[in-house]
N, CA and C atoms as a LAMMPS dump frame, in Angstrom:
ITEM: TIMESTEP
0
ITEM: NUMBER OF ATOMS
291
ITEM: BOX BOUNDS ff ff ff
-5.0000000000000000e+02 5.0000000000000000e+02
-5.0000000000000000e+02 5.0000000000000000e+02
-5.0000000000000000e+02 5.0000000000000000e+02
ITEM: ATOMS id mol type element x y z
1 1 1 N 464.069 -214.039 -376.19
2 1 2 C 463.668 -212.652 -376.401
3 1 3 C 462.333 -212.415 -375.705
4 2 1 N 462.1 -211.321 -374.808
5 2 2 C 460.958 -210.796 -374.147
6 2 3 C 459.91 -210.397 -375.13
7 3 1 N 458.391 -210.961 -374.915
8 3 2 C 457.689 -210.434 -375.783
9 3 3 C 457.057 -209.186 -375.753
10 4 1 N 457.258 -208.794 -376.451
11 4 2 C 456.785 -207.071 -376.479
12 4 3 C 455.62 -206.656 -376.022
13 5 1 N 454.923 -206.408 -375.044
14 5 2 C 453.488 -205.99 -374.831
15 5 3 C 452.789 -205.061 -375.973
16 6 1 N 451.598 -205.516 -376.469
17 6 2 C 451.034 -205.275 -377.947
18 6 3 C 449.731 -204.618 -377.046
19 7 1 N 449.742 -203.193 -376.53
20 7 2 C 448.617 -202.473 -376.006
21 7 3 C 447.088 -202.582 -376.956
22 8 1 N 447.131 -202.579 -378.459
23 8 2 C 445.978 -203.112 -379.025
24 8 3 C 445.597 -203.643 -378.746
25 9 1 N 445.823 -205.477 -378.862
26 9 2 C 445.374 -206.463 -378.639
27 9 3 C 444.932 -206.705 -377.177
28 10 1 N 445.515 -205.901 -376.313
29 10 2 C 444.961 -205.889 -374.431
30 10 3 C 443.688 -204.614 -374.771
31 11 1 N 443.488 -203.841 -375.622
32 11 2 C 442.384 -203.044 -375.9
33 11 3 C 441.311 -203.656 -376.444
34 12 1 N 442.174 -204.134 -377.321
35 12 2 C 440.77 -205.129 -378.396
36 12 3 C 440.245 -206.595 -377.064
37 13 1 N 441.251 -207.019 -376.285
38 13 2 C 440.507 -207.676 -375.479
39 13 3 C 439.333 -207.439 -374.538
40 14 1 N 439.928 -205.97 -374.281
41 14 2 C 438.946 -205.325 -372.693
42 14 3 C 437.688 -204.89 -373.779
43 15 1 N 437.452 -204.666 -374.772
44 15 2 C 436.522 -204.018 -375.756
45 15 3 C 435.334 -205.395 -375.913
46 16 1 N 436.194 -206.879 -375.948
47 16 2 C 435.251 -207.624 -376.137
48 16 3 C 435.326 -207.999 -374.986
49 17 1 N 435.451 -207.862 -373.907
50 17 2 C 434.832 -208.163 -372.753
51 17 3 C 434.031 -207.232 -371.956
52 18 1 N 433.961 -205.967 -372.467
53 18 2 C 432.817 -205.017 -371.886
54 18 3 C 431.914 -205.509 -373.055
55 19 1 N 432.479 -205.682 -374.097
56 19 2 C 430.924 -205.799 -374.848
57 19 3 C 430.038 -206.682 -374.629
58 20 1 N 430.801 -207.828 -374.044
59 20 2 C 430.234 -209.053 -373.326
60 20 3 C 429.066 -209.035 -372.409
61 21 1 N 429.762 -208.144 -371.267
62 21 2 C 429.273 -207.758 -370.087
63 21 3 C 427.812 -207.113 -370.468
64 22 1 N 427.879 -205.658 -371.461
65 22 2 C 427.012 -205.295 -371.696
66 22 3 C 425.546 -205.553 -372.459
67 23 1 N 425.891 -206.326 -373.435
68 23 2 C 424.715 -207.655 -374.023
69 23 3 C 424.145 -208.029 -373.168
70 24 1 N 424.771 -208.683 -371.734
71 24 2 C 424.119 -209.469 -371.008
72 24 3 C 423.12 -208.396 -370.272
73 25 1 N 423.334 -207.275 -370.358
74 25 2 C 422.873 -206.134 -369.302
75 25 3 C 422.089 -205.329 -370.433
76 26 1 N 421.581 -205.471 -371.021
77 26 2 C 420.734 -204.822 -372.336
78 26 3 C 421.201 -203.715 -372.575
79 27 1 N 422.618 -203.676 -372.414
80 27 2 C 423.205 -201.727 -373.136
81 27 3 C 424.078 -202.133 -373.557
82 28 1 N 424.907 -201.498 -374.224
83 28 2 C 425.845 -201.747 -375.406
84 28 3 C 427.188 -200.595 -374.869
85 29 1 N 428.509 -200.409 -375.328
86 29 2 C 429.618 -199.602 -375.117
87 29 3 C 429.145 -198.678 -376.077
88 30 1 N 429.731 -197.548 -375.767
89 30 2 C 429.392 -196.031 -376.66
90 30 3 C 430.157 -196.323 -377.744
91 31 1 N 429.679 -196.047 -378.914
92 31 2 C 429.769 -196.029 -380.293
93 31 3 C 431.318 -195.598 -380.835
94 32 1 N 431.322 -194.2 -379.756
95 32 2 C 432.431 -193.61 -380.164
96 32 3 C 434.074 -193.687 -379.476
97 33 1 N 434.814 -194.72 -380.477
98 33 2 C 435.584 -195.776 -379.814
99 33 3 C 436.863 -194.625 -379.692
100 34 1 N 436.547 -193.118 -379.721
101 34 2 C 437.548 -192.498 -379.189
102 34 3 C 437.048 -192.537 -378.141
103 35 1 N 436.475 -191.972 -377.57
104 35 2 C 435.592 -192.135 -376.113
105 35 3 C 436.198 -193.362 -375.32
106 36 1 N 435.74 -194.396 -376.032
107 36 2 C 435.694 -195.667 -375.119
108 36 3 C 437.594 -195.757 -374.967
109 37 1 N 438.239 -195.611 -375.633
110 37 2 C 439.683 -195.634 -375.937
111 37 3 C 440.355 -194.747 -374.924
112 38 1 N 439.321 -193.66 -374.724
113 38 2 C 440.269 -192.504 -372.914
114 38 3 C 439.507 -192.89 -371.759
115 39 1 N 438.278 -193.822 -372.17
116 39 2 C 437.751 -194.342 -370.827
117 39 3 C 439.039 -195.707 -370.45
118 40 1 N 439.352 -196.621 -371.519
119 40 2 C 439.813 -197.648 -371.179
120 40 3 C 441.602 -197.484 -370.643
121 41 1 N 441.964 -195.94 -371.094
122 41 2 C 443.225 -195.379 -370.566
123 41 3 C 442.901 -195.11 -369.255
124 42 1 N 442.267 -194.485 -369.225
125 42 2 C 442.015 -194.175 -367.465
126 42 3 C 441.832 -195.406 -366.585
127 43 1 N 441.298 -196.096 -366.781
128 43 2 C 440.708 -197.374 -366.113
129 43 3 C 442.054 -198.076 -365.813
130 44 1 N 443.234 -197.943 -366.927
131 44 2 C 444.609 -198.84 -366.962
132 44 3 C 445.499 -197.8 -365.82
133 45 1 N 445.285 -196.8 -366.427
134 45 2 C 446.077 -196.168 -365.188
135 45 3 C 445.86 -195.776 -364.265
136 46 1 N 444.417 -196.229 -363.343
137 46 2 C 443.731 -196.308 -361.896
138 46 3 C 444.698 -197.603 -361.913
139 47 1 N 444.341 -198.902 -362.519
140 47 2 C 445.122 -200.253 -362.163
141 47 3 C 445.821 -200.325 -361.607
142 48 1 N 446.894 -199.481 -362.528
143 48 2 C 448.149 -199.427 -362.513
144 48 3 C 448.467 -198.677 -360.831
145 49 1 N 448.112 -197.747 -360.626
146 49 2 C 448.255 -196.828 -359.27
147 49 3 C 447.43 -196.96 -358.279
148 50 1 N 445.891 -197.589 -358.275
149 50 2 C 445.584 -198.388 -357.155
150 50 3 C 445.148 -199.577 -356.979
151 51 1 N 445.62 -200.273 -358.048
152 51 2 C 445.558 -201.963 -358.058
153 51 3 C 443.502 -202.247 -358.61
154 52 1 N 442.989 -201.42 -358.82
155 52 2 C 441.849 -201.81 -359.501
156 52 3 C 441.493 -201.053 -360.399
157 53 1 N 440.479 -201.368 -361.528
158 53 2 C 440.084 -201.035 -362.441
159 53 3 C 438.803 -199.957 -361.922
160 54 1 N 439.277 -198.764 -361.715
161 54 2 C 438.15 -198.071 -360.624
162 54 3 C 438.015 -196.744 -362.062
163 55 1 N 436.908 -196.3 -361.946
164 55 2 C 435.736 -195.708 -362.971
165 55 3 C 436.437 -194.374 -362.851
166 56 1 N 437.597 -193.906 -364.068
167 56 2 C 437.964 -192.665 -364.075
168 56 3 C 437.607 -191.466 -363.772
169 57 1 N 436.166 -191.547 -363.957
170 57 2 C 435.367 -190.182 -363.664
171 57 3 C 434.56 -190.263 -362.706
172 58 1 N 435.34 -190.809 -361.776
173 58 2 C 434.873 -190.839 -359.871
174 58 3 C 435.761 -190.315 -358.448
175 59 1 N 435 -189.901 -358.126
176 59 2 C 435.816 -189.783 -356.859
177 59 3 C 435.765 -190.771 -356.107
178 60 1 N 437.442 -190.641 -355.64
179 60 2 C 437.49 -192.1 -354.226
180 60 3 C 437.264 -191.241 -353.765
181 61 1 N 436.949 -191.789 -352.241
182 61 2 C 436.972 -191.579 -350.984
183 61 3 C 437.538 -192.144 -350.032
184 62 1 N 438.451 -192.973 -350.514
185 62 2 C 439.872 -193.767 -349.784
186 62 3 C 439.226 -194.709 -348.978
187 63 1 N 438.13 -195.191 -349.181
188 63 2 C 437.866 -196.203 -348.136
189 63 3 C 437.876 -197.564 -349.132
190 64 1 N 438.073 -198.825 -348.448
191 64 2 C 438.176 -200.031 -348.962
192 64 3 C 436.194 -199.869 -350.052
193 65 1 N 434.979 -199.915 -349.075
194 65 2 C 434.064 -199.913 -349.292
195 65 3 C 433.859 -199.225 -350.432
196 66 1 N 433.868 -198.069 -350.112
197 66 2 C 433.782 -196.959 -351.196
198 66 3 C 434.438 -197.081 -352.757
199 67 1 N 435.609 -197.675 -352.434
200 67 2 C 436.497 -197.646 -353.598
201 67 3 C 435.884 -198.806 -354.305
202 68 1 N 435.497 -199.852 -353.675
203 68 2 C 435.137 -201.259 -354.247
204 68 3 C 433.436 -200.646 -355.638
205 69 1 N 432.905 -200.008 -354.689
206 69 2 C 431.96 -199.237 -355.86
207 69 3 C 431.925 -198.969 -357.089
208 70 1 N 433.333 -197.864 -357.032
209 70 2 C 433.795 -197.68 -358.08
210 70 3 C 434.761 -198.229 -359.319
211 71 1 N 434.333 -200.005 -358.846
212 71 2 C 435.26 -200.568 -360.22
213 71 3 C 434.657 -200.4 -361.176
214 72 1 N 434.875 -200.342 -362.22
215 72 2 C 434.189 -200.337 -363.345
216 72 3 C 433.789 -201.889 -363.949
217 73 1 N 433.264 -202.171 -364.581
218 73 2 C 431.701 -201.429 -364.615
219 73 3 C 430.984 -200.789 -362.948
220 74 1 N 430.802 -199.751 -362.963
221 74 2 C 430.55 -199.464 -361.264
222 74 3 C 429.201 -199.745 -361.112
223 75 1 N 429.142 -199.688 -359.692
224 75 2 C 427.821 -200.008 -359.205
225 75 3 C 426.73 -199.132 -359.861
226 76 1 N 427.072 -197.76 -360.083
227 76 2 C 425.764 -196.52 -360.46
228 76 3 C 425.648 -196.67 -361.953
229 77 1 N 425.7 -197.552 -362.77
230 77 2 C 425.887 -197.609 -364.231
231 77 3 C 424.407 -197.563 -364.936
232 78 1 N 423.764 -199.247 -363.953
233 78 2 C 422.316 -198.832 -364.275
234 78 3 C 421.48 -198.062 -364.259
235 79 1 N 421.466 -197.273 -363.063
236 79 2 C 420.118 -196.248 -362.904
237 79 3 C 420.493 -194.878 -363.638
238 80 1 N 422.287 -195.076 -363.841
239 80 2 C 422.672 -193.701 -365.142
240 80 3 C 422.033 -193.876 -365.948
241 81 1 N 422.463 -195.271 -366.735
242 81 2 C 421.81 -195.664 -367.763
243 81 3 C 420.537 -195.403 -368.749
244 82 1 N 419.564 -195.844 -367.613
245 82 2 C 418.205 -195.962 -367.713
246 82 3 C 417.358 -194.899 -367.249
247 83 1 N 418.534 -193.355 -366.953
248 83 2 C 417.866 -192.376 -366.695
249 83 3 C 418.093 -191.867 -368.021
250 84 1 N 417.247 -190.748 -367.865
251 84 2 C 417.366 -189.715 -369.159
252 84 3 C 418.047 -189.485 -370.123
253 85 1 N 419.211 -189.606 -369.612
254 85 2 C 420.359 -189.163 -370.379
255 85 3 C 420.885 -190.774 -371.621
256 86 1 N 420.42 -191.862 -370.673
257 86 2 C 420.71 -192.626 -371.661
258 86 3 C 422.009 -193.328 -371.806
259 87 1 N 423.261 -192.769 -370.638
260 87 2 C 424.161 -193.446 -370.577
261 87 3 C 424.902 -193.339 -369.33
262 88 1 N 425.979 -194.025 -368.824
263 88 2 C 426.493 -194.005 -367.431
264 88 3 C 427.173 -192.683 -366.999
265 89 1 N 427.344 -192.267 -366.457
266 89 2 C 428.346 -191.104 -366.103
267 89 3 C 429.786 -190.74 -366.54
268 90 1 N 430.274 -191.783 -367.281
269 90 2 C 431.598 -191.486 -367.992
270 90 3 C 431.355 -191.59 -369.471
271 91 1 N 430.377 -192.573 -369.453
272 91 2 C 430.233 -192.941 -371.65
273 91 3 C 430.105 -193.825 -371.512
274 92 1 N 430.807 -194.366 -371.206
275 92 2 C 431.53 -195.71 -371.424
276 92 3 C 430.145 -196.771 -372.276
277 93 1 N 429.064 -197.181 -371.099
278 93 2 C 428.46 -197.644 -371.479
279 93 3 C 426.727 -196.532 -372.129
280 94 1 N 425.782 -197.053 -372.796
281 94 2 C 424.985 -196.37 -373.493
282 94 3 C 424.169 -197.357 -373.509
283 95 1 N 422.7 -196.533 -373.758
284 95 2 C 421.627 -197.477 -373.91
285 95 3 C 421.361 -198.49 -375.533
286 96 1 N 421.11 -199.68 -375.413
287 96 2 C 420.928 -200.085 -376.93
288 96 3 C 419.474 -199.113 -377.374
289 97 1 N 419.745 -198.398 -379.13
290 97 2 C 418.622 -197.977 -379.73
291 97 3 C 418.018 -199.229 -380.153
């Protein structure tokens, strides 16, 4: 019998592996795990349609270069971050209080 793909448990994985990521980077994932839950949909269905985990709330620009930018965690995360606002351009990630 084929095992059933259990979309939680591939959520609850990617959840502790951004949280991972982000500890190491002194910011933390946004609180609000509806948020993080349509960031981590989008991210599956970039995958899914251009083979990487590219930052939902970006524009490609169809180039290899360009696109590579936008994997998520993307390149512009920090200086979002650590500007004003306090978090990256999609949510996703947030500054630790």
């Amino acid at each position: 019998m084929a095992r059933k793909y259990d979309g939680s448990a591939r959520l609850r994985e990617m959840i502790a592996l951004w949280n991972k990521f982000a500890d190491k980077k002194d910011f933390r994932l946004n609180p609000d795990a509806n948020h993080v839950g349509l960031i981590f949909k989008g991210l599956a269905i970039n995958e899914k349609k251009y083979g990487l985990k590219l930052c939902p709330c970006r524009l490609r620009d169809g180039t290899k270069e360009g696109d590579l930018k936008l994997i998520c965690p993307c390149n512009f995360k920090a200086q979002e971050i650590w500007a004003k606002e306090g978090r990256c351009w999609c949510g996703l990630f947030v500054k630790k209080k």
